[in-house]
N, C-alpha and C positions, 0 to 999 in steps of 0.2 A: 466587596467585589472580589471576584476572583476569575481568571481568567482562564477559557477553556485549553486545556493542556492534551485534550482528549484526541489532536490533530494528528498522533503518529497512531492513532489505532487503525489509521488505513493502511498499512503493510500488514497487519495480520488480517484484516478486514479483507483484503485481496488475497494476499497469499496462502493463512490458514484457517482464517473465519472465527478467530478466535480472540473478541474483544477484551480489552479491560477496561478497569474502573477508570473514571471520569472523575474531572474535578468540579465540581457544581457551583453555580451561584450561590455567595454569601446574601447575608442582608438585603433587602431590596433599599435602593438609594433614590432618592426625591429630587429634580432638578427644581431650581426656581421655575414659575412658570413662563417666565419673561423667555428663559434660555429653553424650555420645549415648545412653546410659540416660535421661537426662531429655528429651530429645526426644522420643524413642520412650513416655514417659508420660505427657506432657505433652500432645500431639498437639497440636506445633508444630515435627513432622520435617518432609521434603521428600518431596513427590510423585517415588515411585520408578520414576523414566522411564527407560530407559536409555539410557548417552549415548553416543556414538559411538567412542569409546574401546572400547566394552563390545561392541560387534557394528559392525564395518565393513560399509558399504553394498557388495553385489556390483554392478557397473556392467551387468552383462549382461542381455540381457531379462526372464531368470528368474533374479529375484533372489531372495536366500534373507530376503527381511523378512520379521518375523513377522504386521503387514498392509499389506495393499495398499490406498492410495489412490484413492477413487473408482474401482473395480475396475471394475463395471457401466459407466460414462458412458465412460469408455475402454479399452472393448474393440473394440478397431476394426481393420479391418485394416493389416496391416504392410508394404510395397511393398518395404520391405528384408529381410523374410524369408519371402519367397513369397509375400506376400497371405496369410498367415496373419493368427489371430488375434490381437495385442498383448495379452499379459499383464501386463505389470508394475506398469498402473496410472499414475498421476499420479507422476509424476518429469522436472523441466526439465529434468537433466543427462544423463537417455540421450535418444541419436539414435532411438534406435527409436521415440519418443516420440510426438516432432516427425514424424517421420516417419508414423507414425497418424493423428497429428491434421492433419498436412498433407496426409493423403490425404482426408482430408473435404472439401478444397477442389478435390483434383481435377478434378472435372464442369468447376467455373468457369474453372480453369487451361484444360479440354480446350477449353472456349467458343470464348475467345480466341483457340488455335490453330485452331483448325477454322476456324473466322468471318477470322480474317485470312491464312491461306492460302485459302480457298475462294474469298474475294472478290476478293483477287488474281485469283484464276485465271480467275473470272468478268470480271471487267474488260477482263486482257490478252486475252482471248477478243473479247470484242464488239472491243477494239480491232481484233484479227487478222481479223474480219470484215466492218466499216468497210470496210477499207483492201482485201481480198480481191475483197468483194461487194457492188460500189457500186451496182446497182442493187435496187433493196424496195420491196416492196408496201406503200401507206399503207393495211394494212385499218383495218377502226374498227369499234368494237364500243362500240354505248351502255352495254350491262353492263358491260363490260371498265372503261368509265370511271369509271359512278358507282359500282361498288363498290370500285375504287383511290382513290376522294374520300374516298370513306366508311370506308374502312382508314386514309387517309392521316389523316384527321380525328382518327382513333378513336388512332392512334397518337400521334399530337402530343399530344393531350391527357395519357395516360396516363405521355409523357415529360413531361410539366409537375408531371404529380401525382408520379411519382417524383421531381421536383428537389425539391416543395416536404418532401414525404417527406423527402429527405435532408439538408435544411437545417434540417427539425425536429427530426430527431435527432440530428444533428452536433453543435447546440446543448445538447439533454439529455444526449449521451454527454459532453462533454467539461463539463459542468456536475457531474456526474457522478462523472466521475474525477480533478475537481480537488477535489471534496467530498470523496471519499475520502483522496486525495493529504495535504489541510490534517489529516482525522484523525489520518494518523500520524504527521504531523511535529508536531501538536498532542501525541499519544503520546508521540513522540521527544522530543521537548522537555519534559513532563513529567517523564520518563526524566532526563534532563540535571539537571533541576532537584533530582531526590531527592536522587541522587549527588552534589549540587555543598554542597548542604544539609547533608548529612551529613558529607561531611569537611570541613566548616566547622565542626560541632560538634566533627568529632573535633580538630580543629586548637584549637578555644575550651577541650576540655575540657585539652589541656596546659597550658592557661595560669592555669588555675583555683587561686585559691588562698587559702585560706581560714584566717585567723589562722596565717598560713604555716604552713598544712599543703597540703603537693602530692602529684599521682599518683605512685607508684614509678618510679622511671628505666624499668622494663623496659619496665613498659607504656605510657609515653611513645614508647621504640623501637618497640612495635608498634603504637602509635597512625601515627608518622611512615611505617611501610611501608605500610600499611593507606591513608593519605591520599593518597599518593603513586598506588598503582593505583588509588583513585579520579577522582584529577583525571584520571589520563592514559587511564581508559576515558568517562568524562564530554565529554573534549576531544574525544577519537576521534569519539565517537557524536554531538556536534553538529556536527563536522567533516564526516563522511559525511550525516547529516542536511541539512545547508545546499548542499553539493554535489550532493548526489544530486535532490532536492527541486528544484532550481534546473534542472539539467539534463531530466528529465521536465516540467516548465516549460514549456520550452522545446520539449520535445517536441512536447507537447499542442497549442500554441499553434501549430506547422506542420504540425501532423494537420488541425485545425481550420480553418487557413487553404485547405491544399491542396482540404479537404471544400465549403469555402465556391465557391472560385475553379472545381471540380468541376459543382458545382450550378449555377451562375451560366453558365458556358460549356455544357455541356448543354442549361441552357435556351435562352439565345440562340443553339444550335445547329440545335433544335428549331424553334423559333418563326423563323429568317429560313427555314430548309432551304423551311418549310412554306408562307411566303410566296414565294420565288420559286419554288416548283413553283406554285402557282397562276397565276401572273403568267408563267409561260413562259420565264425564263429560264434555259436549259438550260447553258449556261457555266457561271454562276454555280453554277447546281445541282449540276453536273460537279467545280466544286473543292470545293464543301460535302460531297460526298459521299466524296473523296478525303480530305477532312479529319476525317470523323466515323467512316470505315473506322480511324484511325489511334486515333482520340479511345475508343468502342467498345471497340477491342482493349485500351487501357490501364487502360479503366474494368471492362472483364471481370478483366482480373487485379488490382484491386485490392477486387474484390468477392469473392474468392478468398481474400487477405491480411483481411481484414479479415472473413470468416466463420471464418477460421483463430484468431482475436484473440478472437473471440466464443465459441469451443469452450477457447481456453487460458484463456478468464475465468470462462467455467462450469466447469471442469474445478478449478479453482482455490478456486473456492467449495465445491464436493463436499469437494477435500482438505481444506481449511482446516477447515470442520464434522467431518470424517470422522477427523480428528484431535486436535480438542478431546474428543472423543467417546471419544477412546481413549489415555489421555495415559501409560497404563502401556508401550505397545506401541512399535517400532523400528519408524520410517517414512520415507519415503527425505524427507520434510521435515526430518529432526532435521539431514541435512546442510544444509539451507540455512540454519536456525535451530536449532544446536546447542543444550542443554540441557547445561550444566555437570553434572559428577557430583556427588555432595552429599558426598565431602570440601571441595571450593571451597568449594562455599554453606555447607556447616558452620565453615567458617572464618570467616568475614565475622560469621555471625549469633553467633559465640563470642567474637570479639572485642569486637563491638561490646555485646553482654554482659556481658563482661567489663568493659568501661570503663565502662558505665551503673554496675555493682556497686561498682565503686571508687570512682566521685564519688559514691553515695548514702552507700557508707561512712567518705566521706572528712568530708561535711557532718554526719552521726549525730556522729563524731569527735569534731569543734569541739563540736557541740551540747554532747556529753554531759560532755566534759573542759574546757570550757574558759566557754559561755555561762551553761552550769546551775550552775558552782560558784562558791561565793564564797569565792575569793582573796583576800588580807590585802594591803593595797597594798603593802608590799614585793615582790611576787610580781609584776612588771611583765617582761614584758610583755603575760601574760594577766590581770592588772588590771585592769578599766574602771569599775570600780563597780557590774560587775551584779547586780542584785537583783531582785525580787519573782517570781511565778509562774515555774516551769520553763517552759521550751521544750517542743513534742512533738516527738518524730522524724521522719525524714522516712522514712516507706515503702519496701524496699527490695522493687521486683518481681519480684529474684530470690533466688533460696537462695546459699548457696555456691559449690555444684555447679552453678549458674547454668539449674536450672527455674524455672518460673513461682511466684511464693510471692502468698500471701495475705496483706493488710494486718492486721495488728494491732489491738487495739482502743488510741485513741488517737493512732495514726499519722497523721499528714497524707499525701497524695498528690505525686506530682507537677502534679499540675492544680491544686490548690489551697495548697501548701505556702508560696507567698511573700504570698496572700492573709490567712493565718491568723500567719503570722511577722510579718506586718505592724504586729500589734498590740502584738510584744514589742521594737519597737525605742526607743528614749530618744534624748531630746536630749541634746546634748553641749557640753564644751567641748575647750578643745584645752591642755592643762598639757605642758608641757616636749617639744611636739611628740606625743604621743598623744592621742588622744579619750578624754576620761572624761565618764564618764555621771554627770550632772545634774540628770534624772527618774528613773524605774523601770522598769525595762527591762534584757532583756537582749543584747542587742547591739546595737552604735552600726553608726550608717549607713553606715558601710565593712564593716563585717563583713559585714553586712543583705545589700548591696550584692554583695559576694562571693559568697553563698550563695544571691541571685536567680539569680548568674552560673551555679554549678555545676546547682542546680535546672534553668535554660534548658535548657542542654548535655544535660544527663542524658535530659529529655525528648524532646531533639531525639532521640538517639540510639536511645532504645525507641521514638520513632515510625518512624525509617524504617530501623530496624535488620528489621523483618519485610517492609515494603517492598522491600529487599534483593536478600533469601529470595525473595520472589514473580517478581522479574527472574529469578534465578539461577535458578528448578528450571522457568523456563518458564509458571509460573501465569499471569504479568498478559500475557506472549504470549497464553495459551489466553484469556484473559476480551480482549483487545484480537481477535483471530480470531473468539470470539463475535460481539461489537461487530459486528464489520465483516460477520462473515453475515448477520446478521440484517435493519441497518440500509441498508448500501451495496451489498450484494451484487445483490439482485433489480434496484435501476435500472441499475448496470453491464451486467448480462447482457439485461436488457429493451434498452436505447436503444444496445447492439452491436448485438443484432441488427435495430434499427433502421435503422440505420446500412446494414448489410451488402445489405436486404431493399429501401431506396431505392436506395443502388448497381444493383441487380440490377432494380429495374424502371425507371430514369434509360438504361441498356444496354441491354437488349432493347428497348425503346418505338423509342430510337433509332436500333438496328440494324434493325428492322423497317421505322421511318420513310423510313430511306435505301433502302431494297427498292421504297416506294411512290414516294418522291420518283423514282425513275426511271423506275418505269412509269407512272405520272399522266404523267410531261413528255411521255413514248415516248405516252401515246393522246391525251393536249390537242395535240399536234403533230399527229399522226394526224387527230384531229376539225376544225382547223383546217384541214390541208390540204384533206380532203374533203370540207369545206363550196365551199372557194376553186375546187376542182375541177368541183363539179357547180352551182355558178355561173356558172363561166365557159365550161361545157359545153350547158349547160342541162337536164341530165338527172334526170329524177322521182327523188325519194330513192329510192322504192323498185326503179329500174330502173338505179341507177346502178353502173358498172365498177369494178374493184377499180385506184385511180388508181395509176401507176406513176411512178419519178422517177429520174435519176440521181444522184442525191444524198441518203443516208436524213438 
C-alpha cells in the first residue's frame, strides 16, 4: 500500500499548472471476503472511481475518456491541427492543450508584433526622410493641435486609470492566490497530521499491555509495516508541501513585484512623455518614445501571458467542479491526482480494523478473566483483592468479520469507557512489590492506567482509520475541490482578469500616448514657428505663407 501524497499538487495545479510525480499504489492487497461482504453492507465501501491502472489515459487529442473536462469552456481552436476544433477538454499534459488555450492570446501576441515592427518602420522612415528632405513646410492647423491635446489628454489619463487598474488588481490577485495557496497547504498539513496521528496509535497500540495481556505477534508485524508506509507517505507529503508551498512563494512574490515596478514605470512613463510634449522638448520626447516603443511591446506580451493564466484558471475551476460532479467517471485529472484502487484503501481500512478489534478484545479479556473474578490470594499474579460491582465491557465496534456492530445493552463506549471505569478503581498498597487493593474496587491504578491506554489507541484508530478511506478513494480531494470552487475560485478568475484587462489598457493608452506625443511636439513646433514667422514678417494671420525652413 501506499498512500497518495499527490494531494499538494493542487497549488501548482491552480496556481502554475505545473504538476508533479505522484506516489502510486503498491501491491494490490486481498481482503478476506467476509470483511468486503461487510463493506458492501455496511455502506462504508469506497467510491467506485476508476483508477488508472483500470483505463490508461490516451495522450492524443482524442482521447478515449469516458468524460471530458470542461468540454464547452475549451473548445477552442487548435493552431497545431489546422485551426481545428480542440476536443479533448481540460488536460495540462497534452500540447494540443496549451496550444488552444494559447491561441486565445494570439490577437495580444499579434499586438506586439505588429506595434513593434510597424513602429520601427515608422521611425526608420521619418529618419530616411529627415536626412533625404531637409527642407518642410511648417503648415499649422489649429484643429490639427487642439484635437492632438485633446487625444493626448484623453490618453494619459486613461494610461493612469489603467496603472491604477493594474495596481489594484495585482494586489487582489496575488491576495488571492496566497489565500488559496495557505488552503491547501492548511489541507496538506492536515493530511500530514491524520497520518502522523495514526501511526502514532498504531505504534501506541503494540505497546499496550494489559495485566500482561498483549496483541498477537502477527498483528504487531502488520501493525509495524502498516506504520512504516505511513510515516514515509506523511514525510513525502510534508516534504513536497513545504517545498512546493515555498517555491510558488516565491513566485507569487516576483509576479507581484514585476506587476508593481510595471504599473509604477507606465505611469511615470505616461505622466513625464505628457509633460515634455507640453513643454516642447522634443529630444527628450524622442528618447521617451524610443523607450515606451520597447516598454509597450513587452507589456503587449505580457498581457497575452497573463490572459493565457486567466483562461488556465477558469478552465481549471470548470474541471475541478466537473469532476467532483462525476467521481464515478475516468478523467484525464485521475492522472494528476490518482485515486488508489480500493484493494489499497481496503487494506489500510482492514488493518486498521483489525487492530481496533484486537485492543477492544484484548481490554473485554482483562475485564472478564481477570478484574470481574475473584481469585484466592494464592492465585498471584491475577490477585489484587478485587471485589465489589462487575466492570461493564467495553463496546467492540466491530463484529468478527470486522462490520460495523451495535453496542450492547450495558456496554461502555469508546468515548466514555475510562469515564465510567473510573468509578471501579481502589486504592492500593504495594505488598511484596504488587498492588493490592485496600478499598473496593476493581482494578488498581496500573491496570486503570493500562486500559485508559488501550481505550486511547483503540479510538484513535476508528477515528482516522475512515479518515484514511476518505484520502485513499479521493473523497476529502472531492470535498477540498468543492472548497476551493466555491470559495476561492470566483476571486482567482475575477482579479486574473483584472489583472490581464489593466495590462491591456496600461498598453494601448501608452501606445496611443506615444502616437500623440509626436504629433502634438510636430504641430507646437509648427505653431511656434508660425507665430515667430508672421511676426517677424508682419503678415495678417489670415493672409499669411505656408513658412518654409531648411531644417524640419
Amino acid at each position: 500500500m501506499a498512500l497518495p501524497v499527490s494531494f499538494v499538487r493542487l497549488s501548482l495545479l491552480l496556481l502554475v499548472a505545473l504538476p508533479f510525480c505522484a506516489t502510486h499504489p503498491g501491491p494490490a492487497f486481498h481482503a478476506p471476503r467476509e470483511f468486503q461482504r461487510a463493506l458492501g453492507s455496511d455502506g462504508h465501501g469506497l467510491v467506485a472511481r476508476r483508477s488508472i491502472a483500470e483505463a490508461p489515459v490516451d495522450t492524443n487529442i482524442t482521447t478515449n475518456s469516458s468524460f471530458v473536462l470542461a468540454a464547452d469552456r475549451t473548445y477552442r481552436k487548435d493552431p497545431l491541427n489546422g485551426f481545428r476544433k480542440y476536443p479533448g477538454g481540460w488536460n495540462i499534459s497534452e500540447v494540443h492543450y496549451w496550444a488552444s488555450v494559447g491561441y486565445t492570446a494570439a490577437p495580444l501576441f499579434s499586438i506586439a508584433l505588429v506595434w513593434f515592427v510597424l513602429f520601427f518602420l515608422v521611425m526608420l522612415g521619418i529618419c530616411c526622410h529627415h536626412c533625404c528632405c531637409p527642407h518642410h513646410s511648417y503648415k499649422y492647423s489649429r484643429t490639427a493641435y487642439a484635437l492632438s491635446l485633446i487625444l493626448l489628454i484623453l490618453f494619459t489619463c486613461a494610461a493612469i486609470a489603467g496603472c491604477v487598474m493594474l495596481y489594484d488588481g495585482q494586489g487582489k490577485f496575488h491576495k488571492s492566490t496566497t489565500t488559496t495557496l495557505d488552503f491547501v497547504v492548511s489541507q496538506a498539513n492536515f493530511t500530514v497530521d491524520n497520518l502522523r496521528n495514526l501511526s502514532d496509535s498504531l505504534s501506541a497500540a503494540k505497546k499496550v499491555d494489559i495485566g500482561r495481556f498483549l496483541l498477537p505477534a502477527d498483528v504487531q508485524n502488520q501493525i509495524n509495516e502498516i506504520q512504516g508506509k505511513l510515516n514515509t507517505s506523511a514525510t513525502d507529503l510534508a516534504t513536497r508541501t513545504t517545498d512546493n508551498s515555498e517555491k510558488i512563494n516565491k513566485l507569487l512574490n516576483r509576479v507581484r513585484i514585476a506587476l508593481i515596478v510595471i504599473a509604477a514605470v507606465m505611469l511615470l512613463l505616461a505622466f513625464v512623455g505628457f509633460l515634455l510634449s507640453i513643454f516642447g522638448l522634443e529630444f527628450l520626447v524622442s528618447v521617451l518614445v524610443v523607450t515606451g516603443w520597447i516598454l509597450v511591446t513587452g507589456t503587449f506580451i505580457l498581457c497575452g501571458v497573463f490572459l493565457l493564466l486567466h483562461n488556465v484558471v477558469s478552465d481549471t475551476c470548470v474541471a475541478m467542479d466537473e469532476w467532483v460532479a462525476h467521481p464515478t467517471e475516468h478523467t484525464a485529472l485521475d492522472d494528476i491526482i490518482p485515486c488508489v484502487e480500493p484493494a489499497t484503501a481496503n487494506e489500510s481500512l482492514y488493518r486498521s480494523r483489525q487492530v481496533t478489534f484486537q485492543l477492544v478484545n484484548l481490554v473485554n479479556q482483562v475485564i472478564t478473566n481477570v478484574s470481574n473474578r475473584n481469585f484466592p490470594p494464592m492465585a498471584m499474579p491475577f490477585y489484587y483483592n478485587q471485589s465489589g460491582p462487575l466492570m461493564p465491557l467495553l463496546c467492540n465496534p466491530f463484529t468478527p468479520d470486522l462490520s460495523n456492530r451495535t453496542c450492547s445493552r450495558g456496554e461502555v463506549t469508546l468515548n466514555n469507557a475510562t469515564q465510567v471505569w473510573k468509578s471501579f478503581e481502589c486504592q492500593t498498597t504495594t505488598v511484596s512489590g504488587a498492588e493490592i487493593c485496600t478499598t473496593v474496587g476493581r482494578v488498581t491504578p496500573r491496570i486503570y492506567r493500562q486500559m485508559e491506554a488501550g481505550v486511547t489507541v483503540s479510538q484513535g484508530l476508528y477515528q482516522y482509520g475512515p479518515f484514511l478511506i476518505q484520502l485513499e478513494d479521493c473523497t476529502f480531494v472531492r470535498d477540498t475541490f468543492t472548497n476551493i470552487n466555491q470559495n476561492y475560485c470566483p476571486d482567482l478568475q475575477r482579479y486574473s482578469k483584472w489583472v490581464y484587462v489593466g495590462l491591456v489598457m496600461v498598453s494601448s493608452a501608452v501606445m496611443l500616448s506615444l502616437i500623440f506625443w509626436v504629433i502634438y511636439a510636430r504641430e507646437r513646433r509648427h505653431r511656434v514657428y508660425n507665430k515667430q514667422f508672421i511676426v517677424g514678417h508682419n503678415y495678417p494671420t489670415e493672409d499669411k505663407p505656408a513658412p518654409t525652413a531648411p531644417n524640419a
